[in-house]
Backbone as JSON, one array per atom type, in Angstrom:
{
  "sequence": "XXXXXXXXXXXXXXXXXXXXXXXXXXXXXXXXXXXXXXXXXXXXXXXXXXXXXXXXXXXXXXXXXXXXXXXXXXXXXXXXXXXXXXXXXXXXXXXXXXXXXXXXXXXXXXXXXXXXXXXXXXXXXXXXXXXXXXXXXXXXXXXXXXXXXXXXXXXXXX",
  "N": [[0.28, 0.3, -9.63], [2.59, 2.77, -8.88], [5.48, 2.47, -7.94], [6.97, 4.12, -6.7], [6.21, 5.56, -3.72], [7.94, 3.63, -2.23], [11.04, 3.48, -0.29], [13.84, 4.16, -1.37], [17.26, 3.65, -2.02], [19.11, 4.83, -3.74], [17.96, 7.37, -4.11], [17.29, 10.66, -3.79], [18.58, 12.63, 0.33], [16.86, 13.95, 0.99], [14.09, 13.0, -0.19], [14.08, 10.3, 0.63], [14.11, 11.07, 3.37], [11.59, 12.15, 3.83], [9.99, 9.87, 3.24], [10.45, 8.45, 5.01], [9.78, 9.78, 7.38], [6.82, 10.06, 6.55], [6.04, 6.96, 6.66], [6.58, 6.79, 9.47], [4.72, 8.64, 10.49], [2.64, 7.32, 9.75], [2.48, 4.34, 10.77], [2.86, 5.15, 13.55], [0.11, 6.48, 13.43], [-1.97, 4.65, 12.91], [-1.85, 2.66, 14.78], [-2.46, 4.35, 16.79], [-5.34, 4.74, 16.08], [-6.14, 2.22, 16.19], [-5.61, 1.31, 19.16], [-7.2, 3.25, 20.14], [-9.85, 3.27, 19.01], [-11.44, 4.23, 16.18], [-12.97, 6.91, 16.27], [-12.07, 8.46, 18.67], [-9.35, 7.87, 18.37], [-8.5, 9.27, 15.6], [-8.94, 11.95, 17.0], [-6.45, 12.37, 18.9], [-4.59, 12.27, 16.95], [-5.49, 14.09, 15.35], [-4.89, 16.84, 16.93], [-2.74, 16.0, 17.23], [-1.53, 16.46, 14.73], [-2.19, 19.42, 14.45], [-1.17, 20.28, 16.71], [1.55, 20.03, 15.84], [1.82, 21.21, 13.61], [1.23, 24.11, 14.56], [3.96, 23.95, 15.57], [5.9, 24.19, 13.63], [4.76, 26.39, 12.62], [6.19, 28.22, 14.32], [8.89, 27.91, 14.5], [8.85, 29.15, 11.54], [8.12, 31.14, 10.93], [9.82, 32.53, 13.24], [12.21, 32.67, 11.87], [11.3, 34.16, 9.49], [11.76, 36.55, 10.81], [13.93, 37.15, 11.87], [14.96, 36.94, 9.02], [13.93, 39.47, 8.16], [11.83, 39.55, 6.86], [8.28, 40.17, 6.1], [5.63, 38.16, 6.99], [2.85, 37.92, 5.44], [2.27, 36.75, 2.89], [2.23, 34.53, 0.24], [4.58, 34.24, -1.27], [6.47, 35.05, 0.84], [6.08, 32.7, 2.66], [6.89, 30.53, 1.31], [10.0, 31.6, 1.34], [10.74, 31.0, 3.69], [10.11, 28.5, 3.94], [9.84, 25.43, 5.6], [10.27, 22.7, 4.65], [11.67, 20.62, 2.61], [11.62, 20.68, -1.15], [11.63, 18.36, -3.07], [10.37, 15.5, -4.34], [7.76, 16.47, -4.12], [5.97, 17.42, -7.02], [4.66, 19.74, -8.57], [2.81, 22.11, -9.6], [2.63, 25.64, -10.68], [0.04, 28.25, -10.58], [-1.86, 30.73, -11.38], [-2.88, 32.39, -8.46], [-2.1, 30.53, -6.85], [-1.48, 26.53, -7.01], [-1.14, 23.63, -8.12], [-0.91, 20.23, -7.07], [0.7, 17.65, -8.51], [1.75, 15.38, -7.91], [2.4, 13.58, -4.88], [4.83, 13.3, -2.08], [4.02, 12.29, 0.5], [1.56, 11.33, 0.07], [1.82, 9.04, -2.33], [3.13, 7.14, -0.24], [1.61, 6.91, 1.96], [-0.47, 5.81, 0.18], [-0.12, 3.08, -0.13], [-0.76, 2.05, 1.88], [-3.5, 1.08, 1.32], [-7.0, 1.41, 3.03], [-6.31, 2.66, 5.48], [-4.05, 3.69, 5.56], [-5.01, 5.95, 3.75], [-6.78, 7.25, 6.1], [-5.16, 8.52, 7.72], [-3.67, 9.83, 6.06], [-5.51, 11.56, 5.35], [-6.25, 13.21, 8.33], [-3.55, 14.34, 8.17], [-3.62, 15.67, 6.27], [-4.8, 18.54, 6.72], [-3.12, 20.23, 8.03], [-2.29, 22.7, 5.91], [-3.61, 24.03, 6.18], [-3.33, 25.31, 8.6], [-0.13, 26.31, 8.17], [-0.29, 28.05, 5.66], [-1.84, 29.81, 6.59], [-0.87, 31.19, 8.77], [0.58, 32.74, 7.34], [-0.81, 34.77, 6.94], [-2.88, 33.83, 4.62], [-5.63, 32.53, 3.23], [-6.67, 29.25, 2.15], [-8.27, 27.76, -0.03], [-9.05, 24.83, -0.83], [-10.3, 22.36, -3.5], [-9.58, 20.34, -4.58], [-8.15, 16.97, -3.14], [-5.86, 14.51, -2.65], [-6.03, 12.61, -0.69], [-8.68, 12.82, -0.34], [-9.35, 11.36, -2.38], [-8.92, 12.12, -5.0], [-7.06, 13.09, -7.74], [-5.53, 15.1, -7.88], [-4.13, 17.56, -5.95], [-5.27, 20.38, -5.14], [-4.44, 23.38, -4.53], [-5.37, 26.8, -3.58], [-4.72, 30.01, -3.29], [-5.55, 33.0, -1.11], [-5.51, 36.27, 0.5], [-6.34, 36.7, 3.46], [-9.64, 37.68, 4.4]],
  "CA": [[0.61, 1.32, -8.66], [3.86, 3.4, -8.74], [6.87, 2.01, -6.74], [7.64, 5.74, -5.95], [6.13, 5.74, -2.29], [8.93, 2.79, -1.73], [12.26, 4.2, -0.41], [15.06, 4.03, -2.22], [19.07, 4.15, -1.24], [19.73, 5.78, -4.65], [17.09, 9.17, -4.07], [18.15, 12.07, -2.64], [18.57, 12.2, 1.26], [15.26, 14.76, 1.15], [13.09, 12.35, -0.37], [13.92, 9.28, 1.55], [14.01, 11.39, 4.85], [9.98, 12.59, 3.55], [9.45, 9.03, 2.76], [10.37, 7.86, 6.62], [8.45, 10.94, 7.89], [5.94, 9.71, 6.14], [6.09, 5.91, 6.76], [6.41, 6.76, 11.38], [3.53, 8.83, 10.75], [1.6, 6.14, 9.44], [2.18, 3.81, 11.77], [1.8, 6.08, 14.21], [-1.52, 6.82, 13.29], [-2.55, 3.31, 12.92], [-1.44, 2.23, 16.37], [-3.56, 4.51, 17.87], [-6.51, 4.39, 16.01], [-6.15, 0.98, 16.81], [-5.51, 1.2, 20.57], [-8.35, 3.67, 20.42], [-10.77, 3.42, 18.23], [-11.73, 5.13, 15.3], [-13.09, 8.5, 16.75], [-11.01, 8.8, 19.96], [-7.74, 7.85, 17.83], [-8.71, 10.72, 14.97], [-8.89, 13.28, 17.7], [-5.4, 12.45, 19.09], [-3.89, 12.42, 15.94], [-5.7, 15.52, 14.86], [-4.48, 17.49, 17.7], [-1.27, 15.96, 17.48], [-0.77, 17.45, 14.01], [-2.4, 21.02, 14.7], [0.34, 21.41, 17.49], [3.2, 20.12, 14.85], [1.9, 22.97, 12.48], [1.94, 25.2, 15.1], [5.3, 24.68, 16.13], [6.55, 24.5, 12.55], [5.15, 27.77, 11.94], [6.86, 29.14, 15.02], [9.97, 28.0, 13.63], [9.38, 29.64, 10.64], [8.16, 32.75, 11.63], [11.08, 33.24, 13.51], [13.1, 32.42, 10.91], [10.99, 35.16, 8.83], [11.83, 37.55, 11.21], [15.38, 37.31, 11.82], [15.89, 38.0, 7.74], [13.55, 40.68, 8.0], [10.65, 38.87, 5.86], [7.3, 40.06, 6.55], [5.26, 37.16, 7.17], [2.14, 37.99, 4.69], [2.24, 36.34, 1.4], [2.85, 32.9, -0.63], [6.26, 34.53, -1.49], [7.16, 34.97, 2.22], [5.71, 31.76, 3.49], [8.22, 29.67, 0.69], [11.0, 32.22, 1.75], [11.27, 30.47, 4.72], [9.29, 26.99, 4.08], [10.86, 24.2, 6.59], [10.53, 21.09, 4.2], [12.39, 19.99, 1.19], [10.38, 20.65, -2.43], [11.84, 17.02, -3.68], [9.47, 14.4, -3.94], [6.39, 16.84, -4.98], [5.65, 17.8, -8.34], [3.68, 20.57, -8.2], [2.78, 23.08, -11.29], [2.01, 27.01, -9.93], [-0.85, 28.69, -10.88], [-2.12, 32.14, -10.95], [-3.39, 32.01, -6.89], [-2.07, 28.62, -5.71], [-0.91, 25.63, -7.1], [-1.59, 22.2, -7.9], [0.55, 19.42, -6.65], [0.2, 16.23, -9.44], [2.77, 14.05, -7.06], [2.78, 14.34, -3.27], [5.38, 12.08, -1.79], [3.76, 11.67, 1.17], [0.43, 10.11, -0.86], [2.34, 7.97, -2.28], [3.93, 6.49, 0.73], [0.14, 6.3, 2.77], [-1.97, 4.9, -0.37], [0.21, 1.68, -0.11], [-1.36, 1.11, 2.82], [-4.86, 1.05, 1.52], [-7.97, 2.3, 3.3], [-6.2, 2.73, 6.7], [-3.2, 5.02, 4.82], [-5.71, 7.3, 3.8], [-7.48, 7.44, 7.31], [-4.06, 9.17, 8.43], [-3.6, 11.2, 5.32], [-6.6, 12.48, 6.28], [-6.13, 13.5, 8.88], [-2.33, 14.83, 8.46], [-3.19, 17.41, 5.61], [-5.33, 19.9, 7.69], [-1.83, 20.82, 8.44], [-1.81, 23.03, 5.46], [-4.26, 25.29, 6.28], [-2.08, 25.95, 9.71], [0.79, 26.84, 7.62], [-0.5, 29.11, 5.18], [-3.13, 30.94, 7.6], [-0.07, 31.56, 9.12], [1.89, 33.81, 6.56], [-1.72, 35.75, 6.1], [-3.59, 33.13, 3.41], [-6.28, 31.64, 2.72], [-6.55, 28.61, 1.48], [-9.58, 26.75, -0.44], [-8.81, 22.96, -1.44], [-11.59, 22.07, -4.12], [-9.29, 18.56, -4.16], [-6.95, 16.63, -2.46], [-4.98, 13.33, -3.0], [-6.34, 12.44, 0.57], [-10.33, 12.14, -0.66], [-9.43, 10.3, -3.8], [-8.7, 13.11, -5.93], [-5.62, 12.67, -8.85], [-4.32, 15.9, -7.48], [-4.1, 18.98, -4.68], [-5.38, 22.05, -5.73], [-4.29, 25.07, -3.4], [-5.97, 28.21, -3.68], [-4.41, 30.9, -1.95], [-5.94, 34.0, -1.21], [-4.87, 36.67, 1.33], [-7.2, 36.36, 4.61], [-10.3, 38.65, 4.15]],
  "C": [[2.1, 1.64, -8.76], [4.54, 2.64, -7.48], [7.07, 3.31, -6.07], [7.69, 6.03, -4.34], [7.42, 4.22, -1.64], [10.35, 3.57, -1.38], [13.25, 2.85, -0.69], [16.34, 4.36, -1.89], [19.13, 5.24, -2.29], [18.73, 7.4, -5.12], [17.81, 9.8, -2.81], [17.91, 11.85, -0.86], [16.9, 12.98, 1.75], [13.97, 13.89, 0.87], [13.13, 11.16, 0.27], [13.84, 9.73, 3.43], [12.1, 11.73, 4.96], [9.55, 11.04, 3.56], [8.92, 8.26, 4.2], [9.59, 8.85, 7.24], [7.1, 10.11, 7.66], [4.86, 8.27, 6.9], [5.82, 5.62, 9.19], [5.33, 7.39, 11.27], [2.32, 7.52, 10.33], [1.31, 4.98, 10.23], [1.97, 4.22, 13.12], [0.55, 6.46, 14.82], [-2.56, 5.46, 13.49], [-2.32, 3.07, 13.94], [-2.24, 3.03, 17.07], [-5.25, 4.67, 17.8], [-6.85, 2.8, 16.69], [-6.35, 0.52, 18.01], [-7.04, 1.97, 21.03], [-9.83, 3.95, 20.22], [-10.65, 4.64, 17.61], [-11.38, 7.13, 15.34], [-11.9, 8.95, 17.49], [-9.57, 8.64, 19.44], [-7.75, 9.35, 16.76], [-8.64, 11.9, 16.04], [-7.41, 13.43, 18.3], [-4.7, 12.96, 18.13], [-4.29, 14.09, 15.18], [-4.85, 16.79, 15.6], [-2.8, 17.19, 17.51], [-0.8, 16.96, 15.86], [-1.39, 18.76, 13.8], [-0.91, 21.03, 15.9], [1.7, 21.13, 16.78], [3.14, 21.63, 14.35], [2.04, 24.03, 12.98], [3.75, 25.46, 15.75], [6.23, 24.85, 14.84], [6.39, 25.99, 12.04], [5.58, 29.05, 12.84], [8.25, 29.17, 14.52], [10.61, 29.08, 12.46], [9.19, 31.18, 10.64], [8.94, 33.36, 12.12], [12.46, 33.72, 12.38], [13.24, 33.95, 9.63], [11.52, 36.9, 9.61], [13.44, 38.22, 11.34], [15.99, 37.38, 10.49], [15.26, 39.07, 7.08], [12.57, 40.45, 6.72], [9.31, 39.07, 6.47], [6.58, 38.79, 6.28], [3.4, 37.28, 6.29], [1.63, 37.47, 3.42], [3.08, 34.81, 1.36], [4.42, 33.25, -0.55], [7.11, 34.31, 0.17], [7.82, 33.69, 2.93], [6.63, 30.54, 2.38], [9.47, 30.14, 0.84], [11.57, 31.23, 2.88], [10.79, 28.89, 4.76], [10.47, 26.06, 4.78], [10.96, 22.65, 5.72], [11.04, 21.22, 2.77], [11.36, 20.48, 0.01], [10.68, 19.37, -2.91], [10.92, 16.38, -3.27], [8.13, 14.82, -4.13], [6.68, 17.15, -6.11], [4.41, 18.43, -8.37], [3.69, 21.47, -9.2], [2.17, 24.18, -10.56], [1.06, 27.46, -11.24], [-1.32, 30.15, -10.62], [-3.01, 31.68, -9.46], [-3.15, 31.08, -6.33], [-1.24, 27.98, -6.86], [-1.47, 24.22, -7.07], [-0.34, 21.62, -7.86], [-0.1, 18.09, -7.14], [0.89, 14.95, -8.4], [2.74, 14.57, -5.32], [3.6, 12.73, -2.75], [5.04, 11.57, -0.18], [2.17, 10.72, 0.72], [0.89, 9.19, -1.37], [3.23, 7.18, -1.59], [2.49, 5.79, 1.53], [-0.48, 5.81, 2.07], [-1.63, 3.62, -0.49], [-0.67, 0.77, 0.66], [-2.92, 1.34, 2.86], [-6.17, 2.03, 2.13], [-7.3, 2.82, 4.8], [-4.84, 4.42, 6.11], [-4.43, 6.51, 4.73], [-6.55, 7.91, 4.63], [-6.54, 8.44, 7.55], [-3.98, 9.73, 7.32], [-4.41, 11.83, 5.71], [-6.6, 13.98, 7.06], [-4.91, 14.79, 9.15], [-2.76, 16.74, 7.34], [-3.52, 18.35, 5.78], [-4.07, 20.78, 7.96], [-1.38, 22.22, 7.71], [-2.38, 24.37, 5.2], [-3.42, 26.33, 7.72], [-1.1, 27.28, 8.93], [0.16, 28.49, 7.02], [-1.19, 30.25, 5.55], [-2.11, 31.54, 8.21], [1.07, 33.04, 8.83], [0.35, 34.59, 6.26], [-2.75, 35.45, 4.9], [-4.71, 32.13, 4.14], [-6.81, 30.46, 1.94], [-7.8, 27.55, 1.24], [-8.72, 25.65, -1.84], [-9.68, 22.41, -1.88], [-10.99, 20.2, -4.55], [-7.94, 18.37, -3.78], [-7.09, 15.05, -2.12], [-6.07, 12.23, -2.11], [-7.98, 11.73, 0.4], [-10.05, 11.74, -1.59], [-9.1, 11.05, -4.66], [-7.58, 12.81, -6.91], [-4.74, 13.9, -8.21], [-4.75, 17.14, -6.57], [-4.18, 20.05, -5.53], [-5.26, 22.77, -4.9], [-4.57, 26.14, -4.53], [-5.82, 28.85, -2.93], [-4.86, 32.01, -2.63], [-5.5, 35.43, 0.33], [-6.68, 37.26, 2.09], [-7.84, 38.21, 4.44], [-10.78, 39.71, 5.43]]
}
C-alpha cells in the first residue's frame, strides 16, 4: 500500500491541509456511526455532507458572479473551484475526466472497511457541485466501491 495517504511535513501546505480534511472527516464519520449505528449514523453524515456541498457551492457561485462567470459549464465550475488540484492526479477526457489518484482515497483506505464506509458516503458530494454549474454527472466508477479509478462524465443537465 502507498505511504501517500500519510501526511508529510515536506508536501505542499494544500496536500497536507486535504490530508487533515480528510483524516477529521474520517473520524468524524466513525464516531458517529459508532454512537449510532450503521443506518442512523449514514444518514447524519449524509446530510451533513449535502449541506457542506451546498454551502460550498454558494460560495462559489458567488464567487462566479462577482467575476461575471456564468455558472453553466465544466469550464465555469473550475473557474471558480474552492479546493486545491494537488494531491489528485486526474487525466481530462473528452466529457469528464478520470481521476487515477484521489488524495482523499488514499487517506480513508488506510483505515480499511470502515474508511470506505465514510468515503462512501462523502463523494455524493460531487454530484452537488457539478449539478450546480448546470452538469450532469454519470460515475460508471469510483475509488469509493473498489474501483482503481473515478470516472466523471459530465454532461450539461437535459
Amino acid at each position: 500500500m502507498s505511504d501517500f495517504g500519510v501526511i508529510r511535513s515536506h508536501e505542499s501546505e494544500g496536500v497536507r491541509f486535504g490530508k487533515l480534511f480528510a483524516e477529521i472527516y474520517y473520524y468524524m464519520g466513525k464516531n458517529i456511526i459508532e454512537a449510532m449505528g450503521e443506518e442512523e449514523g449514514a444518514k447524519v453524515i449524509a446530510k451533513a455532507v449535502e449541506e457542506f456541498g451546498q454551502d460550498r457551492v454558494a460560495s462559489m457561485r458567488a464567487e462566479a458572479v462577482e467575476r461575471g462567470i456564468a455558472v453553466d459549464s465544466e469550464d465555469a465550475y473550475f473557474m471558480v473551484r474552492d479546493m486545491p488540484g494537488c494531491g489528485w492526479e486526474n487525466e481530462r477526457i473528452p466529457g469528464g475526466s478520470i481521476c487515477h489518484r484521489c488524495l482523499f482515497d488514499e487517506v480513508w483506505k488506510r483505515y480499511g472497511e470502515m474508511g470506505r464506509k465514510v468515503e462512501a458516503l462523502y463523494c455524493p458530494v460531487d454530484y452537488i457541485l457539478f449539478g450546480s454549474f448546470g452538469l450532469d454527472l454519470d460515475r460508471p466508477a469510483c475509488k469509493a466501491n473498489g474501483d482503481s479509478t473515478c470516472v466523471f462524465h459530465l454532461t450539461g443537465k437535459k
